[in-house]
C-alpha positions as CSV (number, residue, x, y, z in Angstrom):
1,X,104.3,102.8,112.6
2,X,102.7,103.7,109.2
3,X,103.0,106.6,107.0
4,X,101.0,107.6,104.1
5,X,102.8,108.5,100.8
6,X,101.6,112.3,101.5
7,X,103.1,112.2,104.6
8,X,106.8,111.1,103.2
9,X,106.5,113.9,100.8
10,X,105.5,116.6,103.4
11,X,108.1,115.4,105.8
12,X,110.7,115.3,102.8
13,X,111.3,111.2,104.5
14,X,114.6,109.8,103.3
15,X,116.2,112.8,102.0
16,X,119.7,112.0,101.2
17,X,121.3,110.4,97.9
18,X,121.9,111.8,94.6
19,X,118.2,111.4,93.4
20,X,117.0,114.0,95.9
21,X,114.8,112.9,98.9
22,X,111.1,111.7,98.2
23,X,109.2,115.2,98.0
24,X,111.9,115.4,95.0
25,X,109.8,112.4,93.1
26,X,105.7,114.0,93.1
27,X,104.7,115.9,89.7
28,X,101.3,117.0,90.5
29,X,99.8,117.3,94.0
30,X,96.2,117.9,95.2
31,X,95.9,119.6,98.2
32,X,92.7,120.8,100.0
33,X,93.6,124.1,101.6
34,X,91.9,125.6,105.2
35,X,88.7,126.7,103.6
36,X,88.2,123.8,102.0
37,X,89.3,124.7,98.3
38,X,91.4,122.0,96.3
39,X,94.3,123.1,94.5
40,X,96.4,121.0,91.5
41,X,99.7,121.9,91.4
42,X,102.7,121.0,90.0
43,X,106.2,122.1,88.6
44,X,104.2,123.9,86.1
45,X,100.9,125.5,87.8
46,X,101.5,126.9,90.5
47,X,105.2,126.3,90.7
48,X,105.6,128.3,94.4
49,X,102.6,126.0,96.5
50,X,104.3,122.9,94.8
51,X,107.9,122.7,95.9
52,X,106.4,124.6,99.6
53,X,103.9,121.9,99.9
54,X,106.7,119.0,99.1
55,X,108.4,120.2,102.6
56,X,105.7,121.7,104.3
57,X,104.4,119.8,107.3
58,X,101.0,120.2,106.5
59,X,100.7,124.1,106.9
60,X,99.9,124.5,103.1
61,X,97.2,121.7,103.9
62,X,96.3,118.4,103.2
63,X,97.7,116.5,100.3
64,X,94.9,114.4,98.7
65,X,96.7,112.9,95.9
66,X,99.8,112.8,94.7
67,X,101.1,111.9,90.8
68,X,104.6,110.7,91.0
69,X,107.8,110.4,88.4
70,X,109.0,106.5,89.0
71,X,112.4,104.9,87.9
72,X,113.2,101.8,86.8
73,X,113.7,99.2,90.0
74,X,117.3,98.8,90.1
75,X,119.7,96.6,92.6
76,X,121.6,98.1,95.3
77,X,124.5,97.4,97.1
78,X,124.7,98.2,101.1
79,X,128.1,99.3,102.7
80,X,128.8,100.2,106.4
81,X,131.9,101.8,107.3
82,X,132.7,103.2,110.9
83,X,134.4,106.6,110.6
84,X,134.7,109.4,113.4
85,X,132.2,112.6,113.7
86,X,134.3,114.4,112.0
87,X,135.8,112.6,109.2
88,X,131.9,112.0,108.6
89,X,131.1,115.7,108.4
90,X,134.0,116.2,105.5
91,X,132.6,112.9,103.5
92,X,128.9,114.8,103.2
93,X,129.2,116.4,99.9
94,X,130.5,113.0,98.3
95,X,128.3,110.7,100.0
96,X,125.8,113.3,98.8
97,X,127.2,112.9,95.5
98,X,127.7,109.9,94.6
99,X,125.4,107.5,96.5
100,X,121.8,106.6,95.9
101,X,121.1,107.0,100.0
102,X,123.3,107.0,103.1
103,X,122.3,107.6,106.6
104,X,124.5,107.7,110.2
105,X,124.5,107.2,113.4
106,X,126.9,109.0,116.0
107,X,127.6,107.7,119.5
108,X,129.5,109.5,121.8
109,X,130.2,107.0,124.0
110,X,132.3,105.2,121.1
111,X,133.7,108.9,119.8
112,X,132.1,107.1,116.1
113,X,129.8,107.4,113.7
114,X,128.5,104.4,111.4
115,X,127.7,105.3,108.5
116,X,125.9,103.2,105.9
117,X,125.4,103.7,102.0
118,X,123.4,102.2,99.1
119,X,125.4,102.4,95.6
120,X,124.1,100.5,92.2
């Protein structure tokens, strides 16, 4: 499966971590709207379409370009832990914290959740 960079950033893809989820990284967007009109937004113009088209779907409409704020490439470190459900539900805010992504997976057959983190 494929997905276009517009589509991470309406979808909010890969949304955990400390440096926000992927609609977190656009600065400007283009967006043609129902009627056919284009629209630059950003941060700055038009503050209220920006951050609802980041998450939106595809309701607001189309996005036809996107600007976005890159970091340096850095090197990660994986870890995988298993934990139960709940231990995993009180770890949220510091995974949420302090890593740069993490994700789980629950099975209740196994009454565990595996959860795996990135850190630098």
């Amino acid at each position: 499966m494929h997905q276009s960079i517009a589509g991470v950033i309406s979808t909010n893809t890969m949304a955990t971590g400390y440096t926000g989820g992927t609609s977190t990284f656009p600065t400007e967007l283009r967006i043609v709207v129902a009627g056919g009109e284009v629209l630059t937004v950003s941060r700055e113009s038009q503050p209220d379409v920006f951050l609802a088209a980041a998450v939106s779907m595809g309701t607001i409409g189309v996005i036809s370009q996107v600007t976005l704020r890159i970091e340096d490439q850095i090197k990660l470190r994986r870890y995988e832990e298993l934990y139960t459900v709940n231990e995993v539900i009180e770890l949220l805010p510091e995974l949420h914290a302090t890593h740069q992504q993490f994700s789980w997976v629950s099975s209740d057959a196994l009454e565990a959740s595996l959860v795996v983190w990135d850190s630098r």
